[in-house]
N, CA, C and O atoms as a MOPAC input file, in Angstrom:
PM7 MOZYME 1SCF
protein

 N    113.89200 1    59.22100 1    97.35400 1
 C    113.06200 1    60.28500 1    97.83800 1
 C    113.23400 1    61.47900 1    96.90400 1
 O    114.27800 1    61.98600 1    96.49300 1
 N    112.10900 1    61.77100 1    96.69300 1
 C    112.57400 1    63.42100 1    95.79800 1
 C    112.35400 1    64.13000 1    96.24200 1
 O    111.87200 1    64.15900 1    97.37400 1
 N    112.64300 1    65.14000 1    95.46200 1
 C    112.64400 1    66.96900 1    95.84300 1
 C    111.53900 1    67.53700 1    96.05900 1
 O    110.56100 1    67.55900 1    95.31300 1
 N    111.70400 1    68.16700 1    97.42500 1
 C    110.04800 1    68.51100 1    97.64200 1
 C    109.95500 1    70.38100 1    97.43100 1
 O    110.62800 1    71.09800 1    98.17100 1
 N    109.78300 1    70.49500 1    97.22600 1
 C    109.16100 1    71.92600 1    96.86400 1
 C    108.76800 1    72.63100 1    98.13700 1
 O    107.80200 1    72.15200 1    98.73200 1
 N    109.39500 1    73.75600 1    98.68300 1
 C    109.18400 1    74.30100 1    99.55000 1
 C    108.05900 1    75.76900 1    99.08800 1
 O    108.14600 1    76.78800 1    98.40300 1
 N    106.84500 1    74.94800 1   100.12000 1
 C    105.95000 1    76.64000 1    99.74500 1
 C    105.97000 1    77.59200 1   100.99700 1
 O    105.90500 1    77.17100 1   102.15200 1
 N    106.06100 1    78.83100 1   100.67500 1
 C    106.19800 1    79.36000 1   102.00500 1
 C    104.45000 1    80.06700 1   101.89100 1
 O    103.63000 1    80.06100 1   100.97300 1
 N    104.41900 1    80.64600 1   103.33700 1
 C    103.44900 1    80.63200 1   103.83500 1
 C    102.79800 1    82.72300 1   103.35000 1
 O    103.58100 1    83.60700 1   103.69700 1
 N    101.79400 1    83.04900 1   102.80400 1
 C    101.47700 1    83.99200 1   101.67500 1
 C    101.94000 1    84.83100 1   102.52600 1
 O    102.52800 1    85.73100 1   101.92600 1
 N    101.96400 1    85.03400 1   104.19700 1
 C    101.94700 1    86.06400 1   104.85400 1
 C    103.60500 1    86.64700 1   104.48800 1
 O    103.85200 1    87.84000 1   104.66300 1
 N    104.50300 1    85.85600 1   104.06000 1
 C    105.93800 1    85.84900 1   104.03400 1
 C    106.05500 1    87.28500 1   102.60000 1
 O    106.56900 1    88.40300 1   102.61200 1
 N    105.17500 1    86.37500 1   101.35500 1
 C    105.26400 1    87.27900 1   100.38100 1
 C    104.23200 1    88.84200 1   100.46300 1
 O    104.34100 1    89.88900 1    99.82600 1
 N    103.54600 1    88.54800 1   101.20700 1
 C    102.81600 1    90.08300 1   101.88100 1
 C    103.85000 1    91.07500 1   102.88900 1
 O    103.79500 1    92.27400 1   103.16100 1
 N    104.34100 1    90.51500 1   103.09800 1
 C    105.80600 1    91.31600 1   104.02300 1
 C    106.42500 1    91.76500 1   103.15100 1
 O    106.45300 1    92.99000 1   103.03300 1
 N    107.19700 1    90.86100 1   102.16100 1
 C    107.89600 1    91.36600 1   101.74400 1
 C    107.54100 1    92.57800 1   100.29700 1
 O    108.41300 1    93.34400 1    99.88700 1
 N    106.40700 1    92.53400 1    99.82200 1
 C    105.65800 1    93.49800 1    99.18500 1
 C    105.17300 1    94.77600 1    99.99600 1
 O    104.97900 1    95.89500 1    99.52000 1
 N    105.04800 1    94.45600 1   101.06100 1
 C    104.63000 1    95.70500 1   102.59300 1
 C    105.78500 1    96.30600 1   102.68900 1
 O    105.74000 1    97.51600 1   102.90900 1
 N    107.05700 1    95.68900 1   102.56200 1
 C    108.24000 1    96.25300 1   102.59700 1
 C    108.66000 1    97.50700 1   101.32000 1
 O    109.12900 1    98.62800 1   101.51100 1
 N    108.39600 1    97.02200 1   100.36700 1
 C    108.44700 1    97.62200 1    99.08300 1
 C    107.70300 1    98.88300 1    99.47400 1
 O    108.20800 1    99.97100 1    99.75300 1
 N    106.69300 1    98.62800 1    99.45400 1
 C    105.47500 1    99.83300 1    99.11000 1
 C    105.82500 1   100.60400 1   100.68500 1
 O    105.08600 1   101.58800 1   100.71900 1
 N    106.39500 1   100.56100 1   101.58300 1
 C    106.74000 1   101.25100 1   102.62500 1
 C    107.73900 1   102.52200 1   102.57800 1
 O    107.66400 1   103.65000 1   103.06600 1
 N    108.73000 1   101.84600 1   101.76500 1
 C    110.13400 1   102.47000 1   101.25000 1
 C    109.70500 1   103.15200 1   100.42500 1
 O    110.49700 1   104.07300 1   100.22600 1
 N    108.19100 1   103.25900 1    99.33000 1
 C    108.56600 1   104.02300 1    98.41800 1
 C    107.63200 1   104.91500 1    99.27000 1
 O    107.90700 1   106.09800 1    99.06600 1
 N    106.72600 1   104.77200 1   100.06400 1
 C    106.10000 1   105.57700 1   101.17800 1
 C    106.95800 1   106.44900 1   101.47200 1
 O    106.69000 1   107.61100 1   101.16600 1
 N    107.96900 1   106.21800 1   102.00500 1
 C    108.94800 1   107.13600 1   102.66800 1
 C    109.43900 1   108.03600 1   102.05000 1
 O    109.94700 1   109.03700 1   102.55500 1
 N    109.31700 1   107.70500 1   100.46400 1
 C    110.07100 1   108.90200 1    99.77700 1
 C    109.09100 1   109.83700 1    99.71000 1
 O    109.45000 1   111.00000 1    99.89500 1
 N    107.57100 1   109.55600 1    99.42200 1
 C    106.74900 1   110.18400 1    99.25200 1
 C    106.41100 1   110.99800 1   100.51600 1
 O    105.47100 1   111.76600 1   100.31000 1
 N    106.90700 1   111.04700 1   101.75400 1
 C    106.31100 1   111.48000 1   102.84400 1
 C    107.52700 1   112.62500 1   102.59400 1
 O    107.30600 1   113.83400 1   102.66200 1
 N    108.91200 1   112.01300 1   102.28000 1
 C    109.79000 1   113.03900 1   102.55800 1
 C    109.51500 1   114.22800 1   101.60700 1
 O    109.57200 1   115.39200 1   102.00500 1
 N    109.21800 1   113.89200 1   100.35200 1
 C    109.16400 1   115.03600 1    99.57600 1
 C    107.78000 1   115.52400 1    99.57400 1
 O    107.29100 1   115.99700 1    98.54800 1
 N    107.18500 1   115.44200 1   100.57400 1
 C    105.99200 1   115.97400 1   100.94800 1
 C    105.95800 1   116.39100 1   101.59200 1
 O    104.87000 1   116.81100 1   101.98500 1
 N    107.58000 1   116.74800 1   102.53800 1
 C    107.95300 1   118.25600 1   103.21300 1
 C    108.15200 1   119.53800 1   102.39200 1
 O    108.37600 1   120.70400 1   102.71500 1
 N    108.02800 1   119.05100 1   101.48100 1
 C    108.31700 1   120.56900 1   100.54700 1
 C    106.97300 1   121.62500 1   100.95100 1
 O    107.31300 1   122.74800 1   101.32300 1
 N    106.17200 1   121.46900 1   100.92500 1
 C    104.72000 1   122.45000 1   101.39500 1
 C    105.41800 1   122.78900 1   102.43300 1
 O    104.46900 1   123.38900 1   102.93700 1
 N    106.26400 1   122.93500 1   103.21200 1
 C    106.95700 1   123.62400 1   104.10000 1
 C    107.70000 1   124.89200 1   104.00400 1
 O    107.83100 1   125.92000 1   104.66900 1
 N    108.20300 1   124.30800 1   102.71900 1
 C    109.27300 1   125.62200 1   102.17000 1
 C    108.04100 1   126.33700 1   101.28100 1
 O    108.28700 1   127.47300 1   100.87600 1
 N    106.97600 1   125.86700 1   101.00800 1
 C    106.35500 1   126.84800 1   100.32000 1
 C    105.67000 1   127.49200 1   101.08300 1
 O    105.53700 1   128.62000 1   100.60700 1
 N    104.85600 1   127.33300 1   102.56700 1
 C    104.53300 1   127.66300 1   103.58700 1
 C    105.59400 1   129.33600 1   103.83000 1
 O    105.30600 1   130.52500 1   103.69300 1
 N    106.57500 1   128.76900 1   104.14600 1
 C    107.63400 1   129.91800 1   104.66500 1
 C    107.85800 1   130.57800 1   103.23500 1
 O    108.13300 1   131.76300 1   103.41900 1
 N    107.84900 1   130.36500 1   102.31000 1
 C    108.00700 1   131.86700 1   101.60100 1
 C    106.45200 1   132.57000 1   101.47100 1
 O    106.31500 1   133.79000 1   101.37500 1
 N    105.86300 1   132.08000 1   101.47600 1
 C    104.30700 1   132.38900 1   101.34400 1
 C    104.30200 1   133.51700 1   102.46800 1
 O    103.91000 1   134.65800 1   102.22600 1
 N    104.74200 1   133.13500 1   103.64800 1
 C    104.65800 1   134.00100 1   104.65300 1
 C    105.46900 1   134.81900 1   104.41700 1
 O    104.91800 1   135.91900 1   104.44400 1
 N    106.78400 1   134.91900 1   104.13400 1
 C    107.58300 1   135.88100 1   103.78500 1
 C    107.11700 1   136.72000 1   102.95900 1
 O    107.05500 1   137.87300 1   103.38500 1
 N    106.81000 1   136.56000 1   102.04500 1
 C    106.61400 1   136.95800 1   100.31700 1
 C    105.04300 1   137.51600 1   100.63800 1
 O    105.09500 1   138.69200 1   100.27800 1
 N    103.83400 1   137.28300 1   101.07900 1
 C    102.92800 1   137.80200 1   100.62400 1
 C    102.49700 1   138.45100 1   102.13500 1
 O    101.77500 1   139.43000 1   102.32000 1
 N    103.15300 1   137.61400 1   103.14400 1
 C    102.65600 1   138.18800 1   104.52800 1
 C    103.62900 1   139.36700 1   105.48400 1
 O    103.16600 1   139.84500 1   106.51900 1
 N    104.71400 1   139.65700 1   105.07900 1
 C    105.84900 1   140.02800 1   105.18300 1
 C    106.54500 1   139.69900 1   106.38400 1
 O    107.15500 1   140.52300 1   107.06500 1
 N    106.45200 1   138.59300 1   106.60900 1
 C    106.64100 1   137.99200 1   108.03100 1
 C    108.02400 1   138.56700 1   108.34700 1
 O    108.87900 1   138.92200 1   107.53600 1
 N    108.07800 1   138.58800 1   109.69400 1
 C    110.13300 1   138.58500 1   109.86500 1
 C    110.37500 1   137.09400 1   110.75600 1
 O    109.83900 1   136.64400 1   111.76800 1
 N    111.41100 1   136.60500 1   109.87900 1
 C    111.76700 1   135.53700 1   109.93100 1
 C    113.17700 1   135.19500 1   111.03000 1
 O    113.85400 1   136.15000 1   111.41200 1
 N    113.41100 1   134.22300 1   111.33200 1
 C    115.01700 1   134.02400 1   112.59500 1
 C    116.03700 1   133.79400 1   111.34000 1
 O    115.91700 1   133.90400 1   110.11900 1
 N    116.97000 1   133.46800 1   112.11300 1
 C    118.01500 1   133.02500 1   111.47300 1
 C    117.30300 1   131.56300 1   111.46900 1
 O    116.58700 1   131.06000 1   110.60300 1
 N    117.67800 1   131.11000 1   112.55900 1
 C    117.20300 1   129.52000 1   112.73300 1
 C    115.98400 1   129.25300 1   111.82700 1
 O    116.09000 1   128.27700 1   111.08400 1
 N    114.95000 1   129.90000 1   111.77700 1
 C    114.01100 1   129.20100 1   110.52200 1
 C    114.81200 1   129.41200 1   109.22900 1
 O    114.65300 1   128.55400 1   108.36100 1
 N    115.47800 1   130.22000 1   109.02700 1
 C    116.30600 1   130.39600 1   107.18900 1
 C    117.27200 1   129.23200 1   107.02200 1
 O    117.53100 1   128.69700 1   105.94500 1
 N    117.83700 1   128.85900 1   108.34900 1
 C    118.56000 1   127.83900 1   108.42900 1
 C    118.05100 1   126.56800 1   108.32100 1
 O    118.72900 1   125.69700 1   107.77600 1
 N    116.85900 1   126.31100 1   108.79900 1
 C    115.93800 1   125.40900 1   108.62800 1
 C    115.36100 1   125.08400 1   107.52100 1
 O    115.27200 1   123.88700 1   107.24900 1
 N    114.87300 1   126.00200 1   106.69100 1
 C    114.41100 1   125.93500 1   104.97500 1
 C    115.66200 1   125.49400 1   104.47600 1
 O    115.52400 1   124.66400 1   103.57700 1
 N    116.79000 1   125.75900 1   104.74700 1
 C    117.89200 1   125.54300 1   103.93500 1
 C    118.02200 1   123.83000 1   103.85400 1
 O    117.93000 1   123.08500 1   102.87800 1
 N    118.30300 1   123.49600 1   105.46800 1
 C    118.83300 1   122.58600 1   105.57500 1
 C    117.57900 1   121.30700 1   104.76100 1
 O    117.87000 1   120.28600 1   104.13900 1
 N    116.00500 1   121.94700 1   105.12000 1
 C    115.05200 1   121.21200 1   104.27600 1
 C    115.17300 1   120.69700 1   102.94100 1
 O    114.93500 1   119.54100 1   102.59200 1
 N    115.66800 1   121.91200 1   102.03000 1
 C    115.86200 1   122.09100 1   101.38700 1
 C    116.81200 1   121.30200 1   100.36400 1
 O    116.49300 1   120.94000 1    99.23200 1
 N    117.53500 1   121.19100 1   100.73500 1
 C    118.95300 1   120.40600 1   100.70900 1
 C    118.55800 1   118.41400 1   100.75300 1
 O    118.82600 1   117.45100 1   100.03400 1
 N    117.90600 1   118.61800 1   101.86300 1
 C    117.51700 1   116.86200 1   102.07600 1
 C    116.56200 1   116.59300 1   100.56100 1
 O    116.62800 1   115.72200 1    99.69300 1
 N    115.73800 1   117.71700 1   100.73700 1
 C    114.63300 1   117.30100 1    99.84800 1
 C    115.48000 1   117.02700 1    98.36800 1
 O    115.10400 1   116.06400 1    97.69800 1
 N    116.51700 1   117.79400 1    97.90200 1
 C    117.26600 1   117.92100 1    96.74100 1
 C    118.20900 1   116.15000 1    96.62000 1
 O    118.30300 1   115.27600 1    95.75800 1
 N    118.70200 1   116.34800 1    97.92700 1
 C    119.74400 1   114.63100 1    98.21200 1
 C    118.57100 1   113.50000 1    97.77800 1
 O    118.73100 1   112.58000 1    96.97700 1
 N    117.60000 1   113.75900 1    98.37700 1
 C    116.55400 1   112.47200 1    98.29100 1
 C    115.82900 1   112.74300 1    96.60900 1
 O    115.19200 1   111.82000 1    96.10200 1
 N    115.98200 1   113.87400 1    95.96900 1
 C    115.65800 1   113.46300 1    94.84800 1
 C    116.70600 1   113.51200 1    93.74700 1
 O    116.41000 1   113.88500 1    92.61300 1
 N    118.18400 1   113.05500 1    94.15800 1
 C    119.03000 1   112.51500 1    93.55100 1
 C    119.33100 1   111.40200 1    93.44900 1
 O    119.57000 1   110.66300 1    92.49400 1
 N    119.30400 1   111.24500 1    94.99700 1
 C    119.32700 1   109.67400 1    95.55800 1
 C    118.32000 1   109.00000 1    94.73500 1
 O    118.66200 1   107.91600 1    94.26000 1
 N    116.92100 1   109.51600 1    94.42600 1
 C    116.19100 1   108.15900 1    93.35100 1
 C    116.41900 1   108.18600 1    92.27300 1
 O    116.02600 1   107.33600 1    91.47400 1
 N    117.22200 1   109.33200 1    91.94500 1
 C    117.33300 1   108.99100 1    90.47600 1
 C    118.01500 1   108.36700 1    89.88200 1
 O    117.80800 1   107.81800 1    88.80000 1
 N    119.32300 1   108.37800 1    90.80900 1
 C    120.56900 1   107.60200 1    90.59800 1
 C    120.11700 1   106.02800 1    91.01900 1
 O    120.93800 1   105.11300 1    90.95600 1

C-alpha cells in the first residue's frame, strides 16, 4: 500500500491566512489610536481646553502602549 497524500480541505488554509491578516489588523487598529493623542492636544493647544488629571493620565498611558506596540514589531 502506499503513501497517500493528505489534502486538507481550502477552508483550513483560508483560516489560517484570516489568522495572519487579523493580527496584522490589530496592530493597525492599535496604532490607529494615536488620532487620539492628536485629538487632545488639538484641544489643548488650539482650543485651550482645561484638561483632568485623569485625561493627562490617559494620553500618557496611550501613549506608552502605542510606543510598546511599535517596538514590539520591530523587534
Amino acid at each position: 500500500m502506499g503513501h497517500r497524500r493528505r489534502h486538507h480541505p481550502d477552508y483550513l488554509h483560508l483560516s489560517k491566512d484570516a489568522a495572519f491578516t487579523l493580527a496584522h489588523a490589530a496592530y493597525v487598529r492599535a496604532l490607529g489610536r494615536i488620532e487620539l493623542i492628536f485629538a487632545f492636544l488639538a484641544s489643548v493647544f488650539f482650543f485651550q481646553e482645561k484638561v483632568s488629571r485623569a485625561e493627562i493620565a490617559g494620553v500618557i498611558l496611550l501613549s506608552g502602549a502605542i510606543i510598546l506596540i511599535v517596538l514590539e514589531k520591530a523587534a
